[in-house]
C-alpha beads as a LAMMPS data file, in Angstrom:
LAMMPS data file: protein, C-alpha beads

254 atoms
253 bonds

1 atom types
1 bond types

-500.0 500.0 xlo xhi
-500.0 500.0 ylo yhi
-500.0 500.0 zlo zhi

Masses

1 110.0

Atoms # bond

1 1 1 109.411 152.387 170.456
2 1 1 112.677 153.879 171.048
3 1 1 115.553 155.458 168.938
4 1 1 119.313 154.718 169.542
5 1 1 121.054 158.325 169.652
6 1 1 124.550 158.216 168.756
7 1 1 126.573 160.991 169.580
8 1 1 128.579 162.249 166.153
9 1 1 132.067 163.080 165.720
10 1 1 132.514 166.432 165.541
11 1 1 133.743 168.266 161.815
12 1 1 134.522 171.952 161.320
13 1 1 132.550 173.954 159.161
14 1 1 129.482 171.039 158.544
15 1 1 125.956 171.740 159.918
16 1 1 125.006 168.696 161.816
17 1 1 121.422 167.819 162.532
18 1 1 120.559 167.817 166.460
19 1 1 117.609 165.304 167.173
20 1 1 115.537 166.298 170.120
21 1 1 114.312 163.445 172.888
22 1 1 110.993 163.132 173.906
23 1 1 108.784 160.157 175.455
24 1 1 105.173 159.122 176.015
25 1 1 104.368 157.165 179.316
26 1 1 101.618 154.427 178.458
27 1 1 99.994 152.955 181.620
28 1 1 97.731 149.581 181.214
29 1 1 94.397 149.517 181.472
30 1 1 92.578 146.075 182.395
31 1 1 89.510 144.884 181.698
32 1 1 88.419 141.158 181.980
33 1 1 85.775 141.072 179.311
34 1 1 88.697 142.733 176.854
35 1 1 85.582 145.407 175.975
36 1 1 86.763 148.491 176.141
37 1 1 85.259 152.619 175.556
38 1 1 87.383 155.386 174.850
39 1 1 85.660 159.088 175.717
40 1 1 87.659 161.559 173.146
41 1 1 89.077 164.829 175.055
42 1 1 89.143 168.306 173.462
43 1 1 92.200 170.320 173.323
44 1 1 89.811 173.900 173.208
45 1 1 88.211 175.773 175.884
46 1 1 84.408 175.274 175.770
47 1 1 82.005 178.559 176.065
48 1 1 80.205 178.519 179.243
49 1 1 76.645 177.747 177.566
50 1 1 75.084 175.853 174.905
51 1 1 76.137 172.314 173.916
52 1 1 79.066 170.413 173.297
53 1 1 79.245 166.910 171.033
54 1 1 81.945 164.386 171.864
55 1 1 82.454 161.258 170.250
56 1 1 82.514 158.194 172.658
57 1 1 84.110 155.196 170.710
58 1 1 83.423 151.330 171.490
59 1 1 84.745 147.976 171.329
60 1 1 82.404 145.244 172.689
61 1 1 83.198 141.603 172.517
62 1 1 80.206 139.915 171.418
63 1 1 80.729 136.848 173.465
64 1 1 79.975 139.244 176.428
65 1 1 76.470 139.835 175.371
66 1 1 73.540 137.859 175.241
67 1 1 71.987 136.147 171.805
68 1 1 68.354 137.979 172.958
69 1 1 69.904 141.462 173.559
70 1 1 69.056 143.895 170.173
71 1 1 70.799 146.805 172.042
72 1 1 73.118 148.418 174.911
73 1 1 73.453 151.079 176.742
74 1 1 75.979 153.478 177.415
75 1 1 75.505 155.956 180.514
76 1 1 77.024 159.380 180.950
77 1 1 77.771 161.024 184.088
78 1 1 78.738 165.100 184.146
79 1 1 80.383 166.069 187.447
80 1 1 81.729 169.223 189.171
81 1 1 83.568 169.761 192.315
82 1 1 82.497 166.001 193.223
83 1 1 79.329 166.214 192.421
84 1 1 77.298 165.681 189.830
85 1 1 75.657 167.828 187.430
86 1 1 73.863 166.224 184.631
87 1 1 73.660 162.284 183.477
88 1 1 71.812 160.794 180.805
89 1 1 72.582 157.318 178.290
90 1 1 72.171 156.169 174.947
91 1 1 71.398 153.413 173.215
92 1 1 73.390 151.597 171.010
93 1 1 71.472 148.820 168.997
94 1 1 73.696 145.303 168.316
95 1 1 72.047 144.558 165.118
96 1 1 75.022 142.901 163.481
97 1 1 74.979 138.802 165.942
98 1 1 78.387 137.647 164.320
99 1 1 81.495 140.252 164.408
100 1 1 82.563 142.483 168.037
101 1 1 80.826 145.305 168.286
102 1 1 83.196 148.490 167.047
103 1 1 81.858 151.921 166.795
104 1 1 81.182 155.843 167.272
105 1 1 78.665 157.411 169.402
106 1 1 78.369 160.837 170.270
107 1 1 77.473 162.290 173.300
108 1 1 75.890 166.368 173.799
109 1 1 77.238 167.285 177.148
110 1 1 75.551 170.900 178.777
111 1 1 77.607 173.647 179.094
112 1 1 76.871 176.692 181.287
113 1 1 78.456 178.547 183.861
114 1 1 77.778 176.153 187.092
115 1 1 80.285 174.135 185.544
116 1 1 83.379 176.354 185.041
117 1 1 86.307 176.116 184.824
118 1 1 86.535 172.226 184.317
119 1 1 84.381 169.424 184.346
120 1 1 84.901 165.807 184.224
121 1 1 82.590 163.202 182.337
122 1 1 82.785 159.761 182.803
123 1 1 80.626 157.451 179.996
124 1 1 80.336 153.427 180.959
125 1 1 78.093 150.118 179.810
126 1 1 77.629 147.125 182.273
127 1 1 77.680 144.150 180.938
128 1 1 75.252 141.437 181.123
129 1 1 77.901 139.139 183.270
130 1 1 78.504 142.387 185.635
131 1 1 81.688 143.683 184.090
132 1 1 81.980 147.561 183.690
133 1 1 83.863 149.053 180.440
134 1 1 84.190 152.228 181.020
135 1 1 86.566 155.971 180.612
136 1 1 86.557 159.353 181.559
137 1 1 88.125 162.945 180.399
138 1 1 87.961 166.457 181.908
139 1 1 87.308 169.613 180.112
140 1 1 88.263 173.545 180.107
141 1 1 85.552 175.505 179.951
142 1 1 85.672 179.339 179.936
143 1 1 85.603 181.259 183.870
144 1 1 82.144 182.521 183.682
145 1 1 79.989 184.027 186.102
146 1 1 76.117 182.521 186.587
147 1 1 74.705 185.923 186.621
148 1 1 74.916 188.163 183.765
149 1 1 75.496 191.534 184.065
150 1 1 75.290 194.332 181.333
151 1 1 75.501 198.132 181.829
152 1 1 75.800 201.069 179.117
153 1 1 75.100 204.620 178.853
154 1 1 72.507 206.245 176.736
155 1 1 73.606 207.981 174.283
156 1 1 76.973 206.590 174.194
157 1 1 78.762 209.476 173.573
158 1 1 77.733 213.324 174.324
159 1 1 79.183 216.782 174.828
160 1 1 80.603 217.807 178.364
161 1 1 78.264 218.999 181.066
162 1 1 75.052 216.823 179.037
163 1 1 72.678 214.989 181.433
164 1 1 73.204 211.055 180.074
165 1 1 71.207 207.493 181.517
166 1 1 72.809 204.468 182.931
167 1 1 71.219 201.301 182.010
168 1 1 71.737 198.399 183.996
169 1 1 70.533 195.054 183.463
170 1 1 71.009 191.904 185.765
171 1 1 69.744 188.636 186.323
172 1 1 67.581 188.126 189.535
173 1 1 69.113 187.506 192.909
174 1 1 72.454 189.877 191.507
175 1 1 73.965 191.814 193.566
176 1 1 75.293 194.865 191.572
177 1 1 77.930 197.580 192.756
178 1 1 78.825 200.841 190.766
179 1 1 82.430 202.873 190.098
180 1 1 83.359 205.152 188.533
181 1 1 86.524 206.329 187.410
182 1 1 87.767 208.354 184.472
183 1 1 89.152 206.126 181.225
184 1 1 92.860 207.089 181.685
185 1 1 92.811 205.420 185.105
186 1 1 91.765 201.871 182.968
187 1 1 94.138 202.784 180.905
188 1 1 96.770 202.873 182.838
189 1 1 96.275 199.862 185.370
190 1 1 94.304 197.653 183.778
191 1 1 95.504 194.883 186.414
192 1 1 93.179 196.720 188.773
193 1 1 89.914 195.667 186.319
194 1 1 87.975 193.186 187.906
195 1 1 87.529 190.395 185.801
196 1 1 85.719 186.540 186.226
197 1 1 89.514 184.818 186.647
198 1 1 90.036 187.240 189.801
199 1 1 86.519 186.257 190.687
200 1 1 87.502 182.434 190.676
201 1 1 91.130 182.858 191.982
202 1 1 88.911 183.587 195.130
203 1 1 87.478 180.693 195.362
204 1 1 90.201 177.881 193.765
205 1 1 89.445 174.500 193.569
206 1 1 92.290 171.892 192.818
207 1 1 90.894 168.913 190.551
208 1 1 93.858 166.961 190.435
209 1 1 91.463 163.293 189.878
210 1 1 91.683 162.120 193.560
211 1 1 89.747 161.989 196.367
212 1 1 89.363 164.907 198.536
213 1 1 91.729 164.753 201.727
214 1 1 88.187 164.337 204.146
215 1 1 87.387 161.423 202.621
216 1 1 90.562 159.432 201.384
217 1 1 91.358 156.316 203.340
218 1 1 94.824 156.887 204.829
219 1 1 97.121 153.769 204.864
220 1 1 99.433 153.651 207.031
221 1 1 102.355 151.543 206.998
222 1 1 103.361 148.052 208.013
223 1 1 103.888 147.591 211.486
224 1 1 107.707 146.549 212.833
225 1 1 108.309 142.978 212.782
226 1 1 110.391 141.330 215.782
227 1 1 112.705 140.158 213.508
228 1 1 113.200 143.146 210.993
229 1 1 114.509 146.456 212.221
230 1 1 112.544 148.396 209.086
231 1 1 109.187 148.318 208.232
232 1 1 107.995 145.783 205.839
233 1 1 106.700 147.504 202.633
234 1 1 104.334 146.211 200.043
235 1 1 105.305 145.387 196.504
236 1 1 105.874 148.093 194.018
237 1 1 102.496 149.011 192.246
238 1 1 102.515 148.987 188.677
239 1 1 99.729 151.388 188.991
240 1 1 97.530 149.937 186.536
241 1 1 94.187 151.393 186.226
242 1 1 90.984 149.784 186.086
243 1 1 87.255 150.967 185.788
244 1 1 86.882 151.636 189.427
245 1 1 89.736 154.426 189.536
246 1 1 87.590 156.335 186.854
247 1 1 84.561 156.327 188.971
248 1 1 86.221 158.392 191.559
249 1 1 83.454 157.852 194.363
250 1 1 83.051 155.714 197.403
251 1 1 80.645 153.177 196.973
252 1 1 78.698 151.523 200.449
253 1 1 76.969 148.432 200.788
254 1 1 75.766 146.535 203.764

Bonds

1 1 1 2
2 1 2 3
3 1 3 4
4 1 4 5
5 1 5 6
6 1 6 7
7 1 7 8
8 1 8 9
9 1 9 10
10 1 10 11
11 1 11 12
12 1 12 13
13 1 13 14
14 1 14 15
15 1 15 16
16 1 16 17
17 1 17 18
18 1 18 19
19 1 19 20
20 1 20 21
21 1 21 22
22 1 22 23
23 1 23 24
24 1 24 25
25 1 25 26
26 1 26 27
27 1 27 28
28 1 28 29
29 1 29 30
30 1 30 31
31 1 31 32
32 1 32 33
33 1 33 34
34 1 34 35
35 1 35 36
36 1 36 37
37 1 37 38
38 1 38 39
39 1 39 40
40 1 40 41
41 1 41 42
42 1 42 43
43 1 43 44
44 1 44 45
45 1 45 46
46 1 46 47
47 1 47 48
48 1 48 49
49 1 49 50
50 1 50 51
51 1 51 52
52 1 52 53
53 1 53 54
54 1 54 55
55 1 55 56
56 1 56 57
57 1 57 58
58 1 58 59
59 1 59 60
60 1 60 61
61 1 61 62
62 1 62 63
63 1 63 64
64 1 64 65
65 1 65 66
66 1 66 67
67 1 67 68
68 1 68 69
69 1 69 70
70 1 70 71
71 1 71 72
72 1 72 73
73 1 73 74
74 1 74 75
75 1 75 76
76 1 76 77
77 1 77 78
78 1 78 79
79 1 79 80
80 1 80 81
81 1 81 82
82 1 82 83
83 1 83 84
84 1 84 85
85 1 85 86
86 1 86 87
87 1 87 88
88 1 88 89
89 1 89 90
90 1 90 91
91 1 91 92
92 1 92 93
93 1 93 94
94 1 94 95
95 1 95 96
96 1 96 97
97 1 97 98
98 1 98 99
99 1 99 100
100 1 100 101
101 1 101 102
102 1 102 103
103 1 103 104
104 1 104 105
105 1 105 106
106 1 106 107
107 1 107 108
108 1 108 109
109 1 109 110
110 1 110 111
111 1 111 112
112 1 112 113
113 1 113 114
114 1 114 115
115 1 115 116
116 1 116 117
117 1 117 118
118 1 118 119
119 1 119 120
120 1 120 121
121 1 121 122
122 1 122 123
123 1 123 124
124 1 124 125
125 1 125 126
126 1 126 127
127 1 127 128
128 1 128 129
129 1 129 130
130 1 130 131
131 1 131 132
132 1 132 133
133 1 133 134
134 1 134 135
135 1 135 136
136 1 136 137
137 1 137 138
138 1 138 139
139 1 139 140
140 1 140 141
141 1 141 142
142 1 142 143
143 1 143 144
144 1 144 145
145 1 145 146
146 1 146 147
147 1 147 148
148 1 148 149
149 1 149 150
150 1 150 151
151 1 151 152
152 1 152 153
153 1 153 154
154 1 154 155
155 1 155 156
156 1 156 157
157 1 157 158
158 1 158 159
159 1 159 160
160 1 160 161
161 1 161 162
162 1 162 163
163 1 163 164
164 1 164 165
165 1 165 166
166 1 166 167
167 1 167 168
168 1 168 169
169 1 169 170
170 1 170 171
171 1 171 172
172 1 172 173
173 1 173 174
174 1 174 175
175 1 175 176
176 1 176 177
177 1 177 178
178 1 178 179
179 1 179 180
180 1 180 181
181 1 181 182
182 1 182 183
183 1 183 184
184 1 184 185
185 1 185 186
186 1 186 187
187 1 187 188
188 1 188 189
189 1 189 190
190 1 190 191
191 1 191 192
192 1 192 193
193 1 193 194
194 1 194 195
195 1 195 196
196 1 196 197
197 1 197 198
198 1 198 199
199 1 199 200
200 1 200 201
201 1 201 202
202 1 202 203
203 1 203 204
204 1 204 205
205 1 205 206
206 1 206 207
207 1 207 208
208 1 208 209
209 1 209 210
210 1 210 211
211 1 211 212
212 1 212 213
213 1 213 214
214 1 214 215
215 1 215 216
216 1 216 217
217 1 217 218
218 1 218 219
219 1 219 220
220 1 220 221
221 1 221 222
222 1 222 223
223 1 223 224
224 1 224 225
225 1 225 226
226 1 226 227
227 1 227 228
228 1 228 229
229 1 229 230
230 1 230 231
231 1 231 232
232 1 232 233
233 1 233 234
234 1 234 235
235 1 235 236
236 1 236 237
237 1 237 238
238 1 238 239
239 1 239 240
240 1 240 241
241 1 241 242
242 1 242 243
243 1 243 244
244 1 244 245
245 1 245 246
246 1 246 247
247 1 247 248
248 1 248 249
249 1 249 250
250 1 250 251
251 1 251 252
252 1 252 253
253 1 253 254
């Protein structure tokens, strides 16, 4: 869609409205069997444990699967800093022989702190002719650290000079490390605190959705022709997308 701004004379003393411009880039995405799945992304932060439900939604031509088949399934794959962390699949039953297949599932992906800040998850069927439908989305999840730490003092609050007991509790394999400084000094820089996000700015990781530079299969340009003085280059890329750009992994056969 797209709206025709005309610019408006100009008349003193009258408000005239002034229409903001915005646009929406839509690239294609082919599939052969026209089947298609569509993972839902969440706009929130996740907590760092516990569960999260996501609703995977379907479209399955029924000419693509066989008269015998009472049921498909649809596959999950959770994965970090390229690897991956948890997997699973569900089954969704084809009761209905006629119509296309159109529907809601909904998936509970793990959340805990091996997985922050973002993970990706990538859901997909295979066909019974071979064809792969599938999507994927990333997530924010909160900067937590995998082991928790907890200290207090006991009482919390006593007179000058009193004798008082510091607790600490830590999961095994922690390696814990005490200051201590006088309130004011918090107070007054708290950009000295230590927190998890100056924990993980230590340690960044870029997940931009492409390969990692070791890996990536450099392509060089055309050679020089005899007859041309410039290089010859390829045709323009509409950069459609397919299911083997979601899968974002290297796949060898012999």
């Amino acid at each position: 869609a797209r709206t025709n701004l005309q610019d408006q004379p100009y008349i003193n003393n009258k408000i005239s409205p002034d229409y903001g411009e915005a646009n929406l880039n839509l690239e294609p995405f082919y599939s052969s069997s026209k089947s298609f799945v569509k993972l839902h992304s969440l706009d929130k932060v996740l907590p760092c444990e516990g569960q999260q439900e996501v609703q995977v939604e379907y479209i399955i031509k029924h000419r693509e699967l066989k008269n015998d088949i009472d049921h498909f399934d649809l596959h999950y794959l959770v994965t970090f800093k390229g690897s991956v962390q948890d997997y699973g699949s569900l089954e969704i039953s084809t009761e209905n022989k006629n119509d296309d297949l159109h529907g809601k599932a909904t998936l509970k992906l793990p959340l805990s702190a091996g997985t922050s800040s973002t993970f990706r998850a990538l859901v997909y069927t295979i066909l019974p002719d071979g064809d792969i439908v599938a999507d994927s989305a990333k997530y924010r999840i909160q900067q937590c650290l995998q082991n928790k730490v907890s200290i207090g003092f006991s009482p919390d609050e006593v007179l000058p000079g009193s004798d008082v007991s510091l607790k600490i509790q830590a999961a095994p394999g922690s390696l814990c490390g005490l200051r201590v400084v006088d309130q004011s000094v918090v107070l007054m820089k708290p950009d000295k605190e230590l927190t998890a996000d100056k924990v993980y700015n230590l340690f960044p990781f870029r997940d931009d959705g492409r390969y990692d530079d070791r890996i990536n299969e450099y392509e060089g340009l055309c050679p020089y022709s005899d007859f041309d003085y410039y290089p010859r280059w390829g045709l323009h890329s509409r950069g459609d997308q397919d299911v083997y750009s979601l899968f974002e992994v290297y796949i060898h056969t012999n």
